[in-house]
C-alpha positions as CSV (number, residue, x, y, z in Angstrom):
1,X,-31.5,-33.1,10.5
2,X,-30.2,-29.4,9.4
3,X,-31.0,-30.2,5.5
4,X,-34.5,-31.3,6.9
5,X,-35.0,-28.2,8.5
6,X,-33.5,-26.0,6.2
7,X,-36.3,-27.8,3.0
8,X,-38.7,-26.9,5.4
9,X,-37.9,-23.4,5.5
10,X,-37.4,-23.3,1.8
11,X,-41.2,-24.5,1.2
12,X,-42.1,-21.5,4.0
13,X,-40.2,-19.3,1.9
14,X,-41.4,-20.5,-2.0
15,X,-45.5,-20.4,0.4
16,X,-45.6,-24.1,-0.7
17,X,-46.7,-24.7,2.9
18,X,-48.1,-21.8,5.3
19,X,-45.8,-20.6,8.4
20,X,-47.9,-22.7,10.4
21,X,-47.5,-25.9,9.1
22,X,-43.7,-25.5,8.2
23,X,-43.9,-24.9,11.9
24,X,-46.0,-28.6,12.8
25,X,-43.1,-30.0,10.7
26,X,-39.9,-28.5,12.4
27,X,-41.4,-29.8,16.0
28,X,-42.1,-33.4,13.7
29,X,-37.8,-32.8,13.0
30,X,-37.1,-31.9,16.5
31,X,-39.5,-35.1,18.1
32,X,-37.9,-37.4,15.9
33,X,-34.1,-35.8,17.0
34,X,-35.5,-36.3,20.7
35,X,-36.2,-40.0,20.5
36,X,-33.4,-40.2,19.1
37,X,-34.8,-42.2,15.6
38,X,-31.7,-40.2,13.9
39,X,-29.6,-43.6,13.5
40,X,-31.3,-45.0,10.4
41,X,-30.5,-43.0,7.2
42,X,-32.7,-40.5,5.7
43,X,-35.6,-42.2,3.4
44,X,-37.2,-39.9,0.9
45,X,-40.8,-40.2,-0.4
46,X,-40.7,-38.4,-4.1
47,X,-44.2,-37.8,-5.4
48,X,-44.5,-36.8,-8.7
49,X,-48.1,-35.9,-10.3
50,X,-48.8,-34.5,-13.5
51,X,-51.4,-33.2,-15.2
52,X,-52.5,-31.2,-18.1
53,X,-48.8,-31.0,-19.1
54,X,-47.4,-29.7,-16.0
55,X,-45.4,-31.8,-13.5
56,X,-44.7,-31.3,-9.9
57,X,-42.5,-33.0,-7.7
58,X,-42.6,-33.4,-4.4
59,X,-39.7,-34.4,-2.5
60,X,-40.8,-35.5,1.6
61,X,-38.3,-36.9,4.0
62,X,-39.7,-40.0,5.3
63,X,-39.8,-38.7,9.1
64,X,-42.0,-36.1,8.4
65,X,-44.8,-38.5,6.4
66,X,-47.3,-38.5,9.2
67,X,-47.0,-34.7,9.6
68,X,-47.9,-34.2,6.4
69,X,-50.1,-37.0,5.1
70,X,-52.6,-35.5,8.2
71,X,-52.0,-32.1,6.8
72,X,-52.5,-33.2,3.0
73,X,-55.6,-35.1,3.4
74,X,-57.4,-32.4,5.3
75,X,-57.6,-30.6,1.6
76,X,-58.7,-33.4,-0.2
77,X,-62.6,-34.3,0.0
78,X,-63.1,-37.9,0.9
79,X,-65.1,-38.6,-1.6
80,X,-62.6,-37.9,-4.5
81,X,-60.0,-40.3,-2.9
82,X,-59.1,-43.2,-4.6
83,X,-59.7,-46.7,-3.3
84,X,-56.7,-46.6,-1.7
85,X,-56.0,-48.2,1.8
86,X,-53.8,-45.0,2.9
87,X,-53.5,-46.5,6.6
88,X,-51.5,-49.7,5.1
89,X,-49.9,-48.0,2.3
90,X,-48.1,-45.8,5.8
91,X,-47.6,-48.9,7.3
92,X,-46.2,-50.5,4.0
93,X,-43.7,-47.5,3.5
94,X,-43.0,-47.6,7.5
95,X,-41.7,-50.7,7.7
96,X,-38.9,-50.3,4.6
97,X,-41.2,-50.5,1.8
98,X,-39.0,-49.1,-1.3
99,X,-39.2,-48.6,-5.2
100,X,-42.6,-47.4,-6.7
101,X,-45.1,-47.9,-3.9
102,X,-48.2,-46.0,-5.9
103,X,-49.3,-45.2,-9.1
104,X,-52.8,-44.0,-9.9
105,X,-53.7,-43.0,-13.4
106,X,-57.2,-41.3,-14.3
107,X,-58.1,-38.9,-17.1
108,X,-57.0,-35.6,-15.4
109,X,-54.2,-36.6,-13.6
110,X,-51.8,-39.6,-13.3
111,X,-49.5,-39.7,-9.2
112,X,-46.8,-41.5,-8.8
113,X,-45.1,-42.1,-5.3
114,X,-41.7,-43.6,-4.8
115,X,-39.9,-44.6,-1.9
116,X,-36.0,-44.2,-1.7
């Protein structure tokens, strides 16, 4: 939970997410601490996207995915998703999905989402 809390506060910090959002995520940490889901070991989502050249990674503990898939797809317009069933691809990755779970390639950009 502390290494959780403290990539949080290193995303606050780099203003990869606002103050208010890394906020939305620590209570996500603490809920999860409180119901005591801590037993199972940490899953990570890894997202890589690249385009023009550059690359980012993104790096998401698995407790935090419905915090910030809400957060994420209020910034993307819904017409310029993909046809992708994001409500079974949660459930998918919920349930123990692992490996590659996602891969979308398209002119400008190519997303790749791995479970681990």
């Amino acid at each position: 939970m502390e290494s959780e809390k403290f990539q949080i506060l290193k995303l606050v910090q780099e203003g990869k997410v606002s103050a208010e959002e890394g906020a939305r995520l620590l209570q996500a940490v603490e809920q999860r601490c409180a119901d005591g889901s801590t037993s199972t070991p940490a899953k990570w989502l890894r997202m890589r996207v690249q385009t023009d050249g550059n690359l980012v990674s993104i790096n998401l503990p698995i407790a935090l995915l419905d915090v910030a898939v809400s957060m994420g797809l209020k910034f993307i317009p819904k017409d310029e998703l993909p046809e992708i069933d994001i409500p079974a691809l949660l459930t998918a990755i919920k349930q123990g999905a692992t490996g590659k779970v996602l891969e979308v390639v398209a002119e400008e950009a190519t997303v790749e989402i791995t479970v681990e």
